[in-house]
C-alpha positions, 0 to 999 in steps of 0.5 A, a space after each residue: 480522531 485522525 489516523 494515518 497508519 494502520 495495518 491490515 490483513 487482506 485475502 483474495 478468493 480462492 478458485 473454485 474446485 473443478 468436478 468429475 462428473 459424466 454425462 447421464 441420460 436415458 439411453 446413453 449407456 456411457 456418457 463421456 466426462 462432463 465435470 465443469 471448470 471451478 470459477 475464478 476467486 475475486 481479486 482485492 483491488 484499491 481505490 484511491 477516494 478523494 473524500 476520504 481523508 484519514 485511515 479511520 476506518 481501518 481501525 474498527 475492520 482490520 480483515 477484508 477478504 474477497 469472494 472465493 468462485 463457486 466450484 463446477 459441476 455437472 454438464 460442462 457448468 463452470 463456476 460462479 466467479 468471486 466478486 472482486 472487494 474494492 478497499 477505498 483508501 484516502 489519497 496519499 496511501 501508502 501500502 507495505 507487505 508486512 513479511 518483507 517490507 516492500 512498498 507494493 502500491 502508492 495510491 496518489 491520484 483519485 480515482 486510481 485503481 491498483 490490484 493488491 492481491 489476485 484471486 486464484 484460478 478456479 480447477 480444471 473439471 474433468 471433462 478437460 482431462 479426457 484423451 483418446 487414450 484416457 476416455 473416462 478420466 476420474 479425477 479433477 484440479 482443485 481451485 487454486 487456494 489463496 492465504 491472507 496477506 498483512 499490509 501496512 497502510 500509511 498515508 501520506 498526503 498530496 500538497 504542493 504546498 506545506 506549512 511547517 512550523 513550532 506550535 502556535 505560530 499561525 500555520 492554521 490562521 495562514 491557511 484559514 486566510 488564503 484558503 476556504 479551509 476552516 482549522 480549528 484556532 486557538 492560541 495554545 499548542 497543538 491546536 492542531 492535531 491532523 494536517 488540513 488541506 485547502 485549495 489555493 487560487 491565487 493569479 490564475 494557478 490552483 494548488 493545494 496547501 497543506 497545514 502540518 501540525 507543528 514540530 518541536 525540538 526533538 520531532 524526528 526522535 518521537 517528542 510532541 507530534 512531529 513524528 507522526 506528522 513528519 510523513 505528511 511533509 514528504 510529498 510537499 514541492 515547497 515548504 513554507 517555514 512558518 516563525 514567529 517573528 516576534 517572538 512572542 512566547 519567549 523563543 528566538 525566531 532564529 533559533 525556532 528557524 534552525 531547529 525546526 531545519 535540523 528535524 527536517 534533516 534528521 527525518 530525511 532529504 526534507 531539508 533539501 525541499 524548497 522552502 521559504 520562510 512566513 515571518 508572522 506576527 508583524 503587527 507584534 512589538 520586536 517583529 522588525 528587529 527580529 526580521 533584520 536578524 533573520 534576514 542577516 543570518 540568511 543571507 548568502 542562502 536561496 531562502 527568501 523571507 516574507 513578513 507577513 501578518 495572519 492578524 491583519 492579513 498584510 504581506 500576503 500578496 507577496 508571499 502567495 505572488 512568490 509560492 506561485 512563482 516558485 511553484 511552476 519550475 518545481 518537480 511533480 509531487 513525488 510518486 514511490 516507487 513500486 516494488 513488486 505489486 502483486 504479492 506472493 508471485 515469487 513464492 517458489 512452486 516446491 521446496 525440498 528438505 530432509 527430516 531424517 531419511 526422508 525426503 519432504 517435497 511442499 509448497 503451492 505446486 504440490 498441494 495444488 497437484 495432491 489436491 488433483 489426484 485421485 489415488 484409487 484411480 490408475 490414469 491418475 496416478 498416471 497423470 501424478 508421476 508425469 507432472 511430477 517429472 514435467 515440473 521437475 521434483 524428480 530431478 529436484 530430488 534426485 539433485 538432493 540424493 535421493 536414490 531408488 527405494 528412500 522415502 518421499 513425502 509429499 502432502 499426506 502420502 509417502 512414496 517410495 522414490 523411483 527412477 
């Protein structure tokens, strides 16, 4: 089964705790702090993998997470670091964040490696707390903590070349004749029903064609398989419109030529990709007539028209000769835009709201700070009430209405506020 979209959830490790620890040994009557660094999570990295080709295996493993860091411990050691988790995805992926849509990474080359997600930094022992007004600091930072992340997955895949199409007019048979691609034909509809990709050598040029499945009337709206095929056209320099020529099931090739430009258009910017148009099936009663026809209603546009037949392989040296001419003066396959990459980075560090008469302070900077305070230890209640001035809660409550004696809540604890 070929899957082209799928979604996903994806966690980095999370930091390693730091430790309180001092030093022991026989004969040292007080050792100082010696509580090591918590390691550092594993990040959740991509890795664009040209011999995959669809989104398949994300549908049996939808959860990746990578290794969290060991926490330090006694004598200065510092945790074990998390593994980073490498995700293989074919070339071509696209990857949304969920919450927000944003197009965090487009995997388009083999080989690229892209950093999803960062793990977190491992806590401060306490070893790093001592002073020489603070000798025999009792408390240490926790690792830093990482929640899981929902992706969407899309893939999109890289050809210069796209044959585009109704069903059952020689896309695949085309691509099987100028390629080493093998597609499954048959004559009935929707033979097809994954894009196949070969690699074209023609007059010295190599390039990649692509065989998208075909569309219908109604395509970009969800009618037969268009919409789910309609992505991989996307990145294709030059569409080679494939008609049957002759008419042969019943339909006008002209009429078949501009519905299937008017799904382009009700899809996005495709109808303004180059293209040229594969009249097929010329070795078929009416095919020259029906050429005659077409080639009239084109005229006065740039669109060039190449009879050819898959059957009898005529009139491909002309159509190859003509897409490795065009190719050359076209843009680079079109690369999105990144937004962003790394999610979560502007998750604001605190937030304050009123429930009732009490102040509530959460976010990621304050449970990373209750997290490091030990509260039956009074140089570390010193170092709370100095990080919360130096990351400015004070004054952020204070800009809320916070006066002397009202109640704060912060995490678990419940404070009276202090100028």
């Amino acid at each position: 089964m070929f899957v082209d979209q799928v979604k996903i959830t994806a966690k980095a490790g999370s930091g390693g705790n730091g430790a309180v620890s001092f030093h022991r040994e026989k004969f040292v009557q007080n050792g100082g702090p010696d509580g090591g660094d918590g390691g550092n999570g594993g990040d959740v990295v991509l890795l664009a993998d040209a011999n995959m080709h669809t989104l398949m295996d994300f549908r049996y493993r939808r959860k990746y997470a990578a290794e969290n860091g060991e926490n330090g411990s006694a004598a200065l050691c510092r945790g074990k670091s998390g593994k980073e988790l490498v995700i293989k995805v074919p070339v071509g992926t696209v990857v949304r964040q969920v919450s927000d849509g944003r197009l965090v990474a487009d995997m388009h080359e083999a080989g690229r490696r892209h950093v999803l997600l960062r793990g977190g930094k491992g806590g401060w022992g306490n070893a790093r707390f001592a002073t020489p007004t603070r000798q025999a600091p009792n408390f240490a930072k926790p690792g830093q903590k990482c929640e899981p992340v929902e992706f969407e997955l899309e893939l999109k895949s890289i050809a210069d070349v796209g044959l585009v199409g109704y069903p059952n007019v020689g896309k695949s048979t085309i691509l099987s004749v100028v390629t080493a691609a093998r597609p499954k034909i048959a004559n009935y509809h929707f033979t097809t029903l994954a894009p196949n990709l070969g690699i074209c050598r023609q007059y010295g040029m190599d390039f990649v064609m692509a065989d998208i499945p075909g569309l219908v009337e109604g395509a970009s709206e969800g009618v037969g398989l268009g919409i789910r095929f309609l992505r991989h056209v996307e990145r294709t320099r030059l569409l080679v419109h494939v008609v049957d020529i002759a008419g042969s099931e019943g339909r006008d090739p002209v009429e078949d030529f501009e519905q299937i430009c008017d799904e382009l258009v009700a899809y996005g910017d495709l109808a303004e990709r180059p293209q040229i148009v594969a009249a097929n099936k010329m070795d078929l009663p009416g095919a020259q007539e029906n050429l005659e026809r077409l080639k009239k209603h084109l005229h006065g546009t740039d669109i060039e028209v190449y009879p050819i037949s898959a059957a009898t392989r005529q009139g491909f040296d002309e159509l190859m000769g003509a897409i490795v001419r065009i190719l050359p003066t076209l843009p680079e396959i079109l690369v999105f835009e990144e937004e962003q990459p790394l999610a979560g980075e502007d998750r604001p560090p605190f937030s304050i709201e009123m429930e009732g008469d009490v102040f509530v302070v959460s976010g990621p900077a304050m449970e990373q700070l209750m997290g490091s305070v030990n509260f039956s230890d009074q140089e570390s209640l010193h170092y709370f009430h100095r990080a919360l001035r130096s990351r400015g809660v004070i004054d952020a409550l204070r800009a809320a209405g916070a006066k002397e004696g009202d109640t704060v809540v912060i995490g678990e604890m419940e404070f009276d506020f202090v100028e």
